[in-house]
N, C-alpha and C positions, 0 to 999 in steps of 0.2 A: 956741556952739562951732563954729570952723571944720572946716569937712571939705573933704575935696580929691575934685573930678572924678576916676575914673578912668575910662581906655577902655579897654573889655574885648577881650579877642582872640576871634575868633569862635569860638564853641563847635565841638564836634564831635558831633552829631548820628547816631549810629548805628545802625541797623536792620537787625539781624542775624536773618535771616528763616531761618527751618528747613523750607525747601519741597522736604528729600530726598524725602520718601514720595507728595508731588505729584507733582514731576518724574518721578521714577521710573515712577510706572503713569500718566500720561500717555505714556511715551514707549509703555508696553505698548498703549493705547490707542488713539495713534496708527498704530501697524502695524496691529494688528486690524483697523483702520476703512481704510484703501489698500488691504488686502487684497481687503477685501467689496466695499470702492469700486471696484475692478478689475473684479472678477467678474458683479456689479449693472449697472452701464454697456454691460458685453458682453452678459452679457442681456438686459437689459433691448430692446436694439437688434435683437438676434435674436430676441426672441421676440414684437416689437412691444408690449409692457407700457409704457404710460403713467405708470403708478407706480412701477414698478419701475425704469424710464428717471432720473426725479426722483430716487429716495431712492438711486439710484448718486452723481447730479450733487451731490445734496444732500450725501452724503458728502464728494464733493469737495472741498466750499465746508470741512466740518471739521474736512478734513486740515491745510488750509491754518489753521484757527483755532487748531487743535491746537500747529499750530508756531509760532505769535505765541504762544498758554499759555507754551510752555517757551523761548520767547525772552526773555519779559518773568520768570520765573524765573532764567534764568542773569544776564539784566543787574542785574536786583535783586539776587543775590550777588554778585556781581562787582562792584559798585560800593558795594556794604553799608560800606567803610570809607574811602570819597571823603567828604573834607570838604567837597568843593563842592556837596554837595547839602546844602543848610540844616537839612533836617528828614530827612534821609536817603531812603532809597530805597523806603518803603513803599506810596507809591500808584502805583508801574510795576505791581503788580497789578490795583488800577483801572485805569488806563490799557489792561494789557493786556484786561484784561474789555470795555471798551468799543469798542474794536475788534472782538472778536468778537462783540459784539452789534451793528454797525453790520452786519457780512460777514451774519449770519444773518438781517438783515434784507434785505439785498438779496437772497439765497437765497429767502426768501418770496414777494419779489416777483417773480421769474422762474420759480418754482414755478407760482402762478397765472394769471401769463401762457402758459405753458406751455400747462397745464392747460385754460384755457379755449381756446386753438384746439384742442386733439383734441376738447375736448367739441363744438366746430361741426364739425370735421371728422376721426370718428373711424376707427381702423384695427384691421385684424387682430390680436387676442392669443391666443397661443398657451399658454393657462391654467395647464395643469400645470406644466412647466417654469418659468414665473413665479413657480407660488407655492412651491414648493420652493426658487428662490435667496429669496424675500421672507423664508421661513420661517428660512433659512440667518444672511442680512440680520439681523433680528429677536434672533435668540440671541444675535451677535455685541454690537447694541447692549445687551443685558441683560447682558451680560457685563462691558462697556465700565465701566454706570453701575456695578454692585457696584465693581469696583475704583476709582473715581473716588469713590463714597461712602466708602470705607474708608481713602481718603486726606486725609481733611475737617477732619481733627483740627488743633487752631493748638497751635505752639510755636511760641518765637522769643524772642533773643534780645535784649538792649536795651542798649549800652555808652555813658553819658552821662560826659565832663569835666564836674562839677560845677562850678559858680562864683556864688560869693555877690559882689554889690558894693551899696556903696549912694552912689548920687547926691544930690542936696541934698535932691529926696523921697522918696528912700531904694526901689531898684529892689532886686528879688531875684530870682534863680530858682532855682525847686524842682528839682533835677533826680537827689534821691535820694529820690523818692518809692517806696515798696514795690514790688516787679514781681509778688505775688501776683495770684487774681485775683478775690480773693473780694468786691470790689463791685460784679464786671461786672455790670449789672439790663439790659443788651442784648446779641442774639449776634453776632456777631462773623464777617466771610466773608471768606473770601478770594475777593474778587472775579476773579481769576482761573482759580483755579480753579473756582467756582461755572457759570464761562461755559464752560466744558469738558465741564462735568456735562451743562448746559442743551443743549450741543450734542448730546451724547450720547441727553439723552433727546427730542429734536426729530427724531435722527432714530429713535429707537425708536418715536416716533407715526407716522413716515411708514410705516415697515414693518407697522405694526400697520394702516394705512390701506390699504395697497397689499393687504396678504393679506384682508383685507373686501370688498374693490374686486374682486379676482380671482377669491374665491371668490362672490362677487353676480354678476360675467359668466357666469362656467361652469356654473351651476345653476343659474341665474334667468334667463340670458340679458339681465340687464343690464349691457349694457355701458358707459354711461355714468354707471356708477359708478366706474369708474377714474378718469379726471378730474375725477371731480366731488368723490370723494376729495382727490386733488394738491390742490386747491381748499381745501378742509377744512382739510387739513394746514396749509397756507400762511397763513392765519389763527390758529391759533395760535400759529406757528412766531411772529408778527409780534405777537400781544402780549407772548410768553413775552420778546424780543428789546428792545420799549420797557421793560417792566419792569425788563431789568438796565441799559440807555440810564439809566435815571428814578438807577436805584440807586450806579452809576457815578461818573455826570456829577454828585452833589450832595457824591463825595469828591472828585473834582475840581476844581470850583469852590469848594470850601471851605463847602461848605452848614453851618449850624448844627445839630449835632443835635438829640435831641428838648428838648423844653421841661422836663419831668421833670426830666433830668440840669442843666440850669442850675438847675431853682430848688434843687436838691438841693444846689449849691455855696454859692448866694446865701443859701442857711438856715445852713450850715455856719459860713461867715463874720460871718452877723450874730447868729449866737450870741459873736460876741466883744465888750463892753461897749462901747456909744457908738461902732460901727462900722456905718457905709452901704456899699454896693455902688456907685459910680458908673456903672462903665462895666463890661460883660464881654464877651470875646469867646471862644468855641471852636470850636476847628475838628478833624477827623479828619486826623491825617499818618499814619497805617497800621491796618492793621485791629487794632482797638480799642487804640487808644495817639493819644492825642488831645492838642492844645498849646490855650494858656490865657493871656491878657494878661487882668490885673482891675487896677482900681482903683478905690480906698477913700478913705472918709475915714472916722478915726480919733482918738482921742483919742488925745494924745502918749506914753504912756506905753503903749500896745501895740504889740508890734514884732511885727519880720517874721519873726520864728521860729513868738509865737502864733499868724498866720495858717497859716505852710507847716504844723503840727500839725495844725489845724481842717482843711487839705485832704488830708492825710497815708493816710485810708480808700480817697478817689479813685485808686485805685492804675493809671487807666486815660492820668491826667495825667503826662507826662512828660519836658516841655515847660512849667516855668510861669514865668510875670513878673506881679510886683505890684508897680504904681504906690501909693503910700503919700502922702496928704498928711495929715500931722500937723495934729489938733486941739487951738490952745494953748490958747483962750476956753473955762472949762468949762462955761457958757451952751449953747456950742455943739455940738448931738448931732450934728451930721454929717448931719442929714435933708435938706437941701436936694440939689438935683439928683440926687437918686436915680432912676436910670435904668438900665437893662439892654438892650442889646441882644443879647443872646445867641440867642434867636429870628429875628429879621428884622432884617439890618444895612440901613440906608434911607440911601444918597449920594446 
């Protein structure tokens, strides 16, 4: 039977993100934290506090983070119905995440730098008034994270042009797969906003570090427990900061997920009669909404309907194409070259 090539027009790709309730108490966030940051800084200066100095500065650094969050929020709506973006606009979340995890790393490290010259050469703090703005400081950040946790929740929207075509080995894609979400078996972040919270709570350890540190000088008369605190701080600040780095950069670069989720497909599909997995690949294009390239070898007489069915539960695939090479020989189970790279792709 002939069949005729066609060329498809490029899809449209849509990713209609619902980051009202983000946006929104980020922006409440943000003010809260310039406010303290204001007031922390000036005393910090005046009252010669070490820590108190830092978890102003430190603020600083997440004002600034604060507003890459909600920059990388409006561009993501704003651009949700650009077709020139392939897979739509879902990891300017990541992207914005890792930005502010690269700023709160650098934070750390000038934190500690900091820190360690007063610890050689320390100065006058003037206790009380220190720990009073720290105390001040503190509440704010506990304020900050309630309303940034209460913002955590994922909705969003997903508008695909469908289009079925098939080439001589017969190419598909799924792109009316279910949008419930009941096979998520992983949670799901908005790496953006996650990175907002993290700041939020990096710097609620500072202040919790700083009123320790203030309250160890004035009653114990150690005073290089201010610094040595800053110090403390800054070491966490710096793993909490590779952590979202590690988490980021692997939606970035198109990391494989977990291995689970492929064999979970790979079982799906060879529940279908004289059917191999060839090749698979998956990648993350927005938080939890994932794109899918498989091919199979199959006996001639299963089509690409019984596959899209078999992945039809994956309702996290949104994005799929199946390569199909028909098996005429019925000799032939289709077991040779079975291979999966969905774990580790090797160029």
């Amino acid at each position: 039977m002939n069949q005729k090539n066609v060329v498809p027009s490029c899809p449209k790709h849509r990713y209609q993100p619902d980051h009202t309730q983000g946006e929104k108490r980020t922006w409440y966030v943000l003010w809260l934290t310039a406010v303290t940051m204001v007031i922390e800084i000036i005393a910090g200066t005046v009252y010669g506090s070490m820590a108190l100095l830092a978890d102003g500065w430190h603020m600083a650094t997440h004002v600034a983070a604060f507003a890459i969050t909600l920059f990388a929020y409006r561009y993501a709506t704003r651009h949700a119905q650009n077709a020139t973006f392939t897979f739509g606009t879902g990891k300017v979340s990541s992207l914005g995440g890792f930005a502010s995890a690269v700023a709160l790393a650098v934070v750390a490290l000038f934190m500690a730098m900091e820190s360690v010259e007063r610890l050689i050469s320390p100065s006058e703090i003037r206790f009380n008034e220190a720990i009073v703005v720290a105390i001040i400081g503190l509440s704010v950040n506990l304020l900050s994270a309630w309303l940034l946790m209460g913002a955590g929740g994922h909705h969003h929207g997903h508008d695909h042009h469908g289009h079925n075509h098939h080439h001589t080995e017969h190419h598909a894609h799924n792109e009316h797969a279910p949008h419930g979400h009941a096979s998520h078996k992983e949670h799901h972040h908005d790496h953006n906003l996650r990175a907002a919270y993290m700041h939020v709570l990096a710097d609620a350890l500072t202040s919790i570090t700083a009123i320790l540190a203030l309250l160890a000088g004035k009653w114990m008369g150690w005073y290089w427990m201010d610094p040595l605190m800053g110090i403390v701080g800054a070491v966490v600040i710096s793993r909490w900061a590779l952590g979202l780095l590690k988490q980021t950069s692997e939606v970035l670069l198109d990391h494989a997920p977990k291995k689970a989720r492929c064999e979970a497909i790979v079982e799906a599909l060879h529940a279908v009669e004289q059917t191999r997995v060839t090749d698979l690949h998956l990648w993350q294009t927005a938080p939890n909404q994932y794109a899918a390239v498989i091919s199979l070898r199959s006996h001639a007489a299963n089509s690409i309907e019984d596959f899209r069915a078999r992945l039809k539960p994956f309702t996290e695939i949104k994005h799929l194409t199946i390569e199909l090479d028909a098996i005429v020989d019925p000799g032939d189970h289709g077991g040779e070259n079975n291979h999966s790279h969905c774990a580790s792709h090797n160029h």
